[in-house]
C-alpha positions in Angstrom: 0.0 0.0 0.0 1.3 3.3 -0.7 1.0 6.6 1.7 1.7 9.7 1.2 4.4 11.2 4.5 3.8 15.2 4.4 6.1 16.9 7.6 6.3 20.3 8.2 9.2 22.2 9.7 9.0 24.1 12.6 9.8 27.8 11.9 13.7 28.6 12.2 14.8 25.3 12.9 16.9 25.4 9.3 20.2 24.3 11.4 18.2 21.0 13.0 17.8 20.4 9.7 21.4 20.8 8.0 23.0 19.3 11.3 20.7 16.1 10.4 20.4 15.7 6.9 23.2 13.2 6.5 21.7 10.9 9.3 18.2 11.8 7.5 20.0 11.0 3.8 21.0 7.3 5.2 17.8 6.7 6.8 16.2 7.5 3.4 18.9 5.0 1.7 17.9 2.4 4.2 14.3 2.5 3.4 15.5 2.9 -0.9 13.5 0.1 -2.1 10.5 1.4 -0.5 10.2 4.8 -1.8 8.8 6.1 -4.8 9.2 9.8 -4.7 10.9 12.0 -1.9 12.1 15.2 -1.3 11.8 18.5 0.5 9.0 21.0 0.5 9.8 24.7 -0.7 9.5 28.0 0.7 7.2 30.2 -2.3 10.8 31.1 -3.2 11.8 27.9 -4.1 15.1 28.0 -2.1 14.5 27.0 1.7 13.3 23.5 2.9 10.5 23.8 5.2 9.1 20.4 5.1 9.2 16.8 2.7 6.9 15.2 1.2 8.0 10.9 0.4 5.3 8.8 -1.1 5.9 5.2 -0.3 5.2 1.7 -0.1 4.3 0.1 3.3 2.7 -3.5 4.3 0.6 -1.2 6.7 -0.2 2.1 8.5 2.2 1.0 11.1 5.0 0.2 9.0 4.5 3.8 8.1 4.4 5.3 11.1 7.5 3.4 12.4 9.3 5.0 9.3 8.0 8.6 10.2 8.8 8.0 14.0 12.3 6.7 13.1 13.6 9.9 10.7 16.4 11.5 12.2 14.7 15.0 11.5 11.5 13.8 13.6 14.0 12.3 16.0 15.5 15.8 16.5 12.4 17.8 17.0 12.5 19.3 13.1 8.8 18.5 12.4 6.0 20.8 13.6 3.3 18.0 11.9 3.9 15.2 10.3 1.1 13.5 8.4 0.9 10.2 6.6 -2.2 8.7 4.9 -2.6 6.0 2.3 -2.8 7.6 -1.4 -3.5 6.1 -4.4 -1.9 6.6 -7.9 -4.7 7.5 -10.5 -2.1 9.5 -13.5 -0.7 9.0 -15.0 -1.8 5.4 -15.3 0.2 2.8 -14.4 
């Protein structure tokens, strides 16, 4: 089953995030086979993280929320919400 992971930065917290990413970046490697699109949400700029978004594939909710708990960001207190629900590809079709 796939869900969709949508976390939200807390505001000014930019250094948790650079002082985790590489712990964050192997977490994500870990977990490879299992993803099928990650990366960060933009400011409206387009240059400052202030949240991800990963769609991926679980077994179950759980599995998900073990993933999510496990993140070295959420781990270090980046996340103001994090969000995960199943989703469902519809286009294009597979």
């Amino acid at each position: 089953m796939h869900f969709a992971i949508v976390c939200l930065d807390k505001p000014d917290h930019g250094a948790v995030r650079t002082d985790n990413r590489p712990a964050h970046i192997e977490h994500l490697k870990a977990h490879e086979a299992n993803i099928l699109v990650a990366g960060p949400l933009l400011s409206d700029d387009g240059q400052s993280p202030v949240g991800s978004l990963l769609i991926m594939d679980f077994g179950n909710l759980e599995a998900a929320q073990k993933f999510a708990s496990d993140d070295p960001y959420n781990k270090a207190g980046l996340f103001k919400t994090v969000n995960i629900c199943p989703w469902r590809k519809v286009i294009p079709a597979a």
